[in-house]
GUKE-911689 format. One record per residue (C-alpha): residue number from 1; residue in three letters; x, y, z. Coordinates in steps of 0.1 Angstrom, whole numbers. Last residue first. Example, Ala and Ser with C-alpha at 12.3 -4.5 7.8 and 13.67 -1.06 7.14 Angstrom:
! residues 2
<pt><num>2</num><residuo>SER</residuo><X>137</X><Y>-11</Y><Z>71</Z></pt>
<pt><num>1</num><residuo>ALA</residuo><X>123</X><Y>-45</Y><Z>78</Z></pt>
//
This chain:
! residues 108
<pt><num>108</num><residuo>UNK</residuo><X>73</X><Y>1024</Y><Z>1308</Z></pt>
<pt><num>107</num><residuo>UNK</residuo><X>61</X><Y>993</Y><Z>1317</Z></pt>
<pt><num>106</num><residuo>UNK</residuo><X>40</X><Y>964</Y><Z>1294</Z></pt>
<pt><num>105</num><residuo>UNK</residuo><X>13</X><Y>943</Y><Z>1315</Z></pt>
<pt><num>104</num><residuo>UNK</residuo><X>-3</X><Y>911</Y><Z>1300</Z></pt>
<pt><num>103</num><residuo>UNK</residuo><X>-35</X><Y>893</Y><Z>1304</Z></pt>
<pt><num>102</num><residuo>UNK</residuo><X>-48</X><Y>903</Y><Z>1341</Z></pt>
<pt><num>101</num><residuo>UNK</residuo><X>-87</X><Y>887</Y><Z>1353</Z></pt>
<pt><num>100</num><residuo>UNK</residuo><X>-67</X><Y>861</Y><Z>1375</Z></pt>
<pt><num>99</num><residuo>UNK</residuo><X>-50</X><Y>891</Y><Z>1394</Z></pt>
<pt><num>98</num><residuo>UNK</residuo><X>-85</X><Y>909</Y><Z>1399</Z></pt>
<pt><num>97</num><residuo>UNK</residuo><X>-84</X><Y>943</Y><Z>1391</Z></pt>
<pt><num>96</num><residuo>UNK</residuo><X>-97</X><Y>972</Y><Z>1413</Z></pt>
<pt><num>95</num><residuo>UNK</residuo><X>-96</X><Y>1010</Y><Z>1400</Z></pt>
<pt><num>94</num><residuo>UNK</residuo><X>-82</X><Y>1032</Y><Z>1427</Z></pt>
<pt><num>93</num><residuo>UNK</residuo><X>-109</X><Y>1059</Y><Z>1415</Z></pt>
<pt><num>92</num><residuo>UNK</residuo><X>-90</X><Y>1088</Y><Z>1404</Z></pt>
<pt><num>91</num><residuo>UNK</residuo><X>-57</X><Y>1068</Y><Z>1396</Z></pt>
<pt><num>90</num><residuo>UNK</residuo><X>-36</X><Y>1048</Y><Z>1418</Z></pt>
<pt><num>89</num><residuo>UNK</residuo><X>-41</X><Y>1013</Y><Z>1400</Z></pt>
<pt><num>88</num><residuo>UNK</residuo><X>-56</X><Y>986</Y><Z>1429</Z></pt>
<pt><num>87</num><residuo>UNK</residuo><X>-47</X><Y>950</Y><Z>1429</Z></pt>
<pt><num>86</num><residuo>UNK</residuo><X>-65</X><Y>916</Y><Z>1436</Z></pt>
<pt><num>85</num><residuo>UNK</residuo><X>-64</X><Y>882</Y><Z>1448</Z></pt>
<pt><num>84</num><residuo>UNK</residuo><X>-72</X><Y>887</Y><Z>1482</Z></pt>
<pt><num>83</num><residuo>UNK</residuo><X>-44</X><Y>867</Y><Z>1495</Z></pt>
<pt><num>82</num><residuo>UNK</residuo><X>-21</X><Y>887</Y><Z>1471</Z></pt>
<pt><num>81</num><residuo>UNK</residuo><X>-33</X><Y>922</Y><Z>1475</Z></pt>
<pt><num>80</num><residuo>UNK</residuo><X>-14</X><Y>943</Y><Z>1455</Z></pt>
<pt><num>79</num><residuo>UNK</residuo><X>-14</X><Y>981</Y><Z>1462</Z></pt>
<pt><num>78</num><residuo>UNK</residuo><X>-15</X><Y>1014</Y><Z>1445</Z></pt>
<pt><num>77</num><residuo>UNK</residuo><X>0</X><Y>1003</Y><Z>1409</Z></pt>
<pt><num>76</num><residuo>UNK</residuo><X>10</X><Y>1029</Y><Z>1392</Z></pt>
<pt><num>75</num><residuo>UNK</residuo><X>-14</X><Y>1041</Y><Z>1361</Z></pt>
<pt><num>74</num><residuo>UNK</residuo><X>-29</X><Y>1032</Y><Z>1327</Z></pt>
<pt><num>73</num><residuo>UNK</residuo><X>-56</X><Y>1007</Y><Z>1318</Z></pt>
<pt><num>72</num><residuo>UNK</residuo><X>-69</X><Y>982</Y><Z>1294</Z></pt>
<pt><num>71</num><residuo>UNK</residuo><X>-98</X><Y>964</Y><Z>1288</Z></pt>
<pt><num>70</num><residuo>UNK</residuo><X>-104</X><Y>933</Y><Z>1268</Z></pt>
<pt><num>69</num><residuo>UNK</residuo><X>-145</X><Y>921</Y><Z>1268</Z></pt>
<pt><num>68</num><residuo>UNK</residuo><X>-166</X><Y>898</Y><Z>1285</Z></pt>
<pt><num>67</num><residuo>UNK</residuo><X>-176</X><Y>921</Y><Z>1313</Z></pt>
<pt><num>66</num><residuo>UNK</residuo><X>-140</X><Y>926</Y><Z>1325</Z></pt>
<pt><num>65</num><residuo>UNK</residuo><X>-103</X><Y>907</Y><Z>1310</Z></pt>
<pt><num>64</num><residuo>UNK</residuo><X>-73</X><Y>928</Y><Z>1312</Z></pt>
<pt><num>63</num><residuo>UNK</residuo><X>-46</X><Y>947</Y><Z>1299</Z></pt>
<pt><num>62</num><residuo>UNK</residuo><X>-25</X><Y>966</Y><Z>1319</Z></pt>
<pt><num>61</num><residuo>UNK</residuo><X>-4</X><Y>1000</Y><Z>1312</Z></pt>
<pt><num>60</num><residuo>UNK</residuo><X>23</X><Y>1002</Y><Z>1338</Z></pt>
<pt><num>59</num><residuo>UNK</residuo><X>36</X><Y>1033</Y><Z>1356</Z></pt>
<pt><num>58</num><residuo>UNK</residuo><X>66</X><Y>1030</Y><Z>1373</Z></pt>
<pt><num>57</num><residuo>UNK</residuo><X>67</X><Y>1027</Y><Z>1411</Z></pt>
<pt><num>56</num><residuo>UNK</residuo><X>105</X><Y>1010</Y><Z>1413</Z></pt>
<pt><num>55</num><residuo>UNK</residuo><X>92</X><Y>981</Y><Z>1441</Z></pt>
<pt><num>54</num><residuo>UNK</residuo><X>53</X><Y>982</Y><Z>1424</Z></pt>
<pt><num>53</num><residuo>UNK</residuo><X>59</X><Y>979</Y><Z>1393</Z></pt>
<pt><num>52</num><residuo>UNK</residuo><X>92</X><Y>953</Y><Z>1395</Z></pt>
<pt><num>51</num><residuo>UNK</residuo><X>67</X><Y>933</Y><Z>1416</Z></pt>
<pt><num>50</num><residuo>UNK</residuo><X>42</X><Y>934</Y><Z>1389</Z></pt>
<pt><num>49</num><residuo>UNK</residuo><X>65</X><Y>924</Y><Z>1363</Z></pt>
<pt><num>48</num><residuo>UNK</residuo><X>74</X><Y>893</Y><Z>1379</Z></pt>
<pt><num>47</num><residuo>UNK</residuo><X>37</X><Y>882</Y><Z>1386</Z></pt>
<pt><num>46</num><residuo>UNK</residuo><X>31</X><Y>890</Y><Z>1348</Z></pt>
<pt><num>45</num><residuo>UNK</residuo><X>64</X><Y>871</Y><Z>1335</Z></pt>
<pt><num>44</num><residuo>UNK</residuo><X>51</X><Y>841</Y><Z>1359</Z></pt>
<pt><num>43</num><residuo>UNK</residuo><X>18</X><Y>838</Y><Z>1344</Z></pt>
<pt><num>42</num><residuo>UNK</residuo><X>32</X><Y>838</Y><Z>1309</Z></pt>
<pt><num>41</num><residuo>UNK</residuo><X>54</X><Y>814</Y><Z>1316</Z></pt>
<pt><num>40</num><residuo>UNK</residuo><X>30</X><Y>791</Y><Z>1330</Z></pt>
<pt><num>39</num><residuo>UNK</residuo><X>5</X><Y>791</Y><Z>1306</Z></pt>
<pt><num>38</num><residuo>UNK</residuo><X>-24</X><Y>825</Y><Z>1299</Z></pt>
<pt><num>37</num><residuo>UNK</residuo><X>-60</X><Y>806</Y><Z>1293</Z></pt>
<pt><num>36</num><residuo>UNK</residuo><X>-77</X><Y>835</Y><Z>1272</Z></pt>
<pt><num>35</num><residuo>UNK</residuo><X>-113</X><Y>852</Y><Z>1281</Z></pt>
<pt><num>34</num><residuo>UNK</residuo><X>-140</X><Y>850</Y><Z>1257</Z></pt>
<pt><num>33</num><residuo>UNK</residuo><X>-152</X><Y>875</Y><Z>1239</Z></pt>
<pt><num>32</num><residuo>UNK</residuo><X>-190</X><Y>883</Y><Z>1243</Z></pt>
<pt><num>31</num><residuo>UNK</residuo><X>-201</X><Y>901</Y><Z>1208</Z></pt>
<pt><num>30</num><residuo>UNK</residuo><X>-226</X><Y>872</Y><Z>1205</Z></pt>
<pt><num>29</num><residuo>UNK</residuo><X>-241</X><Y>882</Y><Z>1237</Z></pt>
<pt><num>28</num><residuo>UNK</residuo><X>-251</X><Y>911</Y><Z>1228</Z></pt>
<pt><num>27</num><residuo>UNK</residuo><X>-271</X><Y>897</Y><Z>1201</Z></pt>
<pt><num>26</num><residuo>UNK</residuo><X>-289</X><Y>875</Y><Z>1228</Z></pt>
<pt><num>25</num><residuo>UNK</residuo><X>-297</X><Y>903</Y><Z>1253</Z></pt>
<pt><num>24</num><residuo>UNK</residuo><X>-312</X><Y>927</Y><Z>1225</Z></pt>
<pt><num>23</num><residuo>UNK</residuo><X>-333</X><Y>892</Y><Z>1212</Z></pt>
<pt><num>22</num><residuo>UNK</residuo><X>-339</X><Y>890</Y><Z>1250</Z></pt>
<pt><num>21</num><residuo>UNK</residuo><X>-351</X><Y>929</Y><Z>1256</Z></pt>
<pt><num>20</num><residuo>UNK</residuo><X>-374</X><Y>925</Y><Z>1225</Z></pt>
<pt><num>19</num><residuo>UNK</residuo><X>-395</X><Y>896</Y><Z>1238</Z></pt>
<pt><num>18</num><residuo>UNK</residuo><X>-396</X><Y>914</Y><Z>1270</Z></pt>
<pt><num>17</num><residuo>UNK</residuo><X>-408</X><Y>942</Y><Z>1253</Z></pt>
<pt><num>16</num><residuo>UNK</residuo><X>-439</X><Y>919</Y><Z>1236</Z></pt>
<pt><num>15</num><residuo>UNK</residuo><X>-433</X><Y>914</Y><Z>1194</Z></pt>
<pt><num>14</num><residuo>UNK</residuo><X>-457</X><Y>931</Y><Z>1168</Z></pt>
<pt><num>13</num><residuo>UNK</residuo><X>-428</X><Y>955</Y><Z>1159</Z></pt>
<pt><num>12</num><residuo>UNK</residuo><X>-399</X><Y>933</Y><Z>1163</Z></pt>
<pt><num>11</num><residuo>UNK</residuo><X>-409</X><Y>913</Y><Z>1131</Z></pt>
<pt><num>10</num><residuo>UNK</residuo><X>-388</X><Y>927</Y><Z>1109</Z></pt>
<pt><num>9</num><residuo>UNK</residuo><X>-357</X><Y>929</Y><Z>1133</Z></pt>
<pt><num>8</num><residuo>UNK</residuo><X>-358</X><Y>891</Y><Z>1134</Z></pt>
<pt><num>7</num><residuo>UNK</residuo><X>-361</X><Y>884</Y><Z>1098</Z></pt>
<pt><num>6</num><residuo>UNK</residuo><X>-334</X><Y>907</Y><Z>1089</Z></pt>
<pt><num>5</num><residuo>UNK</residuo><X>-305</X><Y>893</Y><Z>1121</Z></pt>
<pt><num>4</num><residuo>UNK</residuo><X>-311</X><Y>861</Y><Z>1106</Z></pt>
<pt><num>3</num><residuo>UNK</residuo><X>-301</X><Y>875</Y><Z>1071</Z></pt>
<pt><num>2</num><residuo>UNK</residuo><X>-267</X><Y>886</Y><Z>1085</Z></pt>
<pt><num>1</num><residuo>UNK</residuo><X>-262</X><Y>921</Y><Z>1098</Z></pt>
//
């Protein structure tokens, strides 16, 4: 907490709630990452890792890029759907990634 953060907090007791909600709203939005510009290579080693995944059905741990922050998740993949732009990891609730939203995939 920086000395901002002090003065603001201090006078959160005579402020409205919706006054409160967008100083909540703005500190949160300080923690936003931002998401990384992969190159070429990169782009291609992902693409070619997928289709390895999906042809021997290993499972792959994925790293990706959701509500400005880095998630990551375990599983096989269920299904790629290229025109769509998206994938789904067989797991309880065939999670959905966007292909554009994935940073880097490692297999087992």
């Amino acid at each position: 907490m920086n000395e901002n953060d002090r003065g603001s907090i201090k006078w959160t007791a005579m402020m409205l709630p919706e006054h409160i909600q967008l100083l909540n709203d703005m500190w949160k939005q300080k923690e936003y990452k931002e998401k990384p510009v992969l190159d070429e290579q990169q782009l291609e080693d992902i693409n070619r890792k997928l289709h390895l995944a999906i042809h021997k059905n290993v499972t792959v741990e994925i790293t990706y890029y959701a509500g400005h922050d880095f998630k990551k998740i375990t599983g096989k993949l269920f299904n790629i759907e290229s025109r769509e732009g998206f994938l789904k990891i067989d797991n309880e609730d065939r999670t959905k990634i966007y292909l554009n939203d994935i940073l880097d995939i490692k297999m087992d």
